[in-house]
C-alpha positions as CSV (number, residue, x, y, z in Angstrom):
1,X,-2.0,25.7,-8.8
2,X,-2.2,22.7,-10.5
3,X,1.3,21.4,-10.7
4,X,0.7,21.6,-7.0
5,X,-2.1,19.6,-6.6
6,X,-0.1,16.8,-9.0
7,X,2.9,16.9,-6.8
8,X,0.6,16.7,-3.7
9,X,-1.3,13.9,-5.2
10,X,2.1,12.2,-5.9
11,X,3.4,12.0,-2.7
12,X,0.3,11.0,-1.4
13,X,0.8,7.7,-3.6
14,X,4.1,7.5,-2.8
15,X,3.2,7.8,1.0
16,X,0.5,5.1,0.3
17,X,2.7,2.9,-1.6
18,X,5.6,2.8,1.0
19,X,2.7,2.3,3.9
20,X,1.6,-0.9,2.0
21,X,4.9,-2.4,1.4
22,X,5.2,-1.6,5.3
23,X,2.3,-3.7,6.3
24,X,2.5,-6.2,3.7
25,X,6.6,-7.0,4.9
26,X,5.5,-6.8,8.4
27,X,2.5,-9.3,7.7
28,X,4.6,-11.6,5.8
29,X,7.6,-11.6,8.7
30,X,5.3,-12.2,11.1
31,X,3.7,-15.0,9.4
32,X,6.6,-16.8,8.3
33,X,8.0,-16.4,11.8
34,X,5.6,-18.4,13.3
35,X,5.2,-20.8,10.2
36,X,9.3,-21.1,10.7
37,X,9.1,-21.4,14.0
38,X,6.4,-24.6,13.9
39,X,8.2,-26.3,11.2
40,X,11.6,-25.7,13.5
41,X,10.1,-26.9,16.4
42,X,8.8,-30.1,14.9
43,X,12.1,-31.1,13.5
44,X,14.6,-30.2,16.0
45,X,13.1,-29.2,19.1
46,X,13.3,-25.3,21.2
47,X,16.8,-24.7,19.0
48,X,15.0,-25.6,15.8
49,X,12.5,-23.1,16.7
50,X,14.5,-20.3,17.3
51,X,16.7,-21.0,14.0
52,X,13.3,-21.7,12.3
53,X,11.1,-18.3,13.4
54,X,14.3,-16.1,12.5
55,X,14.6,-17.5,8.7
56,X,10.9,-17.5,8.5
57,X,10.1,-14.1,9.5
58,X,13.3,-13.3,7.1
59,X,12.1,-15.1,4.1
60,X,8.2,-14.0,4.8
61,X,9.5,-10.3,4.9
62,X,11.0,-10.8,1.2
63,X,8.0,-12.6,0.0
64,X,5.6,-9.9,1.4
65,X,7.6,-7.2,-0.4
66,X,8.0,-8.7,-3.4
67,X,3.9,-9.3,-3.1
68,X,3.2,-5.6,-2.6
69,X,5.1,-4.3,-5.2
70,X,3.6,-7.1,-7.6
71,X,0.5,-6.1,-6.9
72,X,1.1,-2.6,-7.5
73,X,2.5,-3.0,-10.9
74,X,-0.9,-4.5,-11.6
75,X,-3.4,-2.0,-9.6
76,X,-1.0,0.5,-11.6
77,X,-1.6,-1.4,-15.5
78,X,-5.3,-1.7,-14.5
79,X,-6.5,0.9,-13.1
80,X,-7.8,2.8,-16.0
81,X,-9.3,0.3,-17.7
82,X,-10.6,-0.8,-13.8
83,X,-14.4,0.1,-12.8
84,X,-16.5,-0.7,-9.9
85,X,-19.6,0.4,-11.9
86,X,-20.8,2.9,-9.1
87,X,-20.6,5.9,-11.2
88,X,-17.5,7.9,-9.4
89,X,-15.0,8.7,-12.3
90,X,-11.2,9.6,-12.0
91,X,-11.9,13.2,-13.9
92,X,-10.0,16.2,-12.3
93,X,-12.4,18.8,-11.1
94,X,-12.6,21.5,-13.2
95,X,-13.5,24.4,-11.0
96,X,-14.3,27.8,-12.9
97,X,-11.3,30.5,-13.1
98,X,-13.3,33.6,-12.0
99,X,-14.0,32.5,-8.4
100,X,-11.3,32.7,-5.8
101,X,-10.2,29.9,-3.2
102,X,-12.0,32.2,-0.3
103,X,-15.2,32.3,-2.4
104,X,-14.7,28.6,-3.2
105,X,-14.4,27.8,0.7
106,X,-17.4,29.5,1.4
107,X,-19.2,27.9,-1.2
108,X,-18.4,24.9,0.4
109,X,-19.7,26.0,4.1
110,X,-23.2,26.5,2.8
């Protein structure tokens, strides 16, 4: 039951992890799209523009990937050592082995 709840746990970083290097190379295309696109249309006009918002929103998609993963190689090194001081730990629960997942459940209604 517990290799389970490992492998479940590690997809559910791996889910989160893809989901942020979504966003963050979405958020970076977009922005460097419209940065691209200003700086194209000040030098050289509607054409500029065009040539200008597609390298942008090229190059800000690379940045913003290479920015997610960064920072999760850091969250990753710090997180242990990492507190917020509120008093919620990282400890597995330890449930004990005598009651069954039904009793647990209905533990859990009450």
């Amino acid at each position: 039951m517990n290799e389970e709840n490992q492998a479940i746990e590690q997809q559910k970083d791996e889910n989160k992890s893809a989901n942020s290097h979504v966003i963050a190379t979405g958020l970076g295309a977009a922005g460097g799209g419209v940065a691209g696109a200003a700086i194209g249309n000040s030098i050289a006009g509607k054409v500029g523009a065009a040539v200008g918002g597609v390298a942008g929103a090229i190059a800000g998609g690379i940045a913003g990937n290479a920015i997610a993963e960064f920072t999760e190689e850091i969250v990753e090194e710090t997180s242990p050592s990492l507190s917020f001081g509120n008093g919620a730990n990282d400890k597995e629960i330890e449930l004990p082995a005598h009651y069954s997942w039904e009793e647990l459940q209905a533990l859990s209604k009450v």
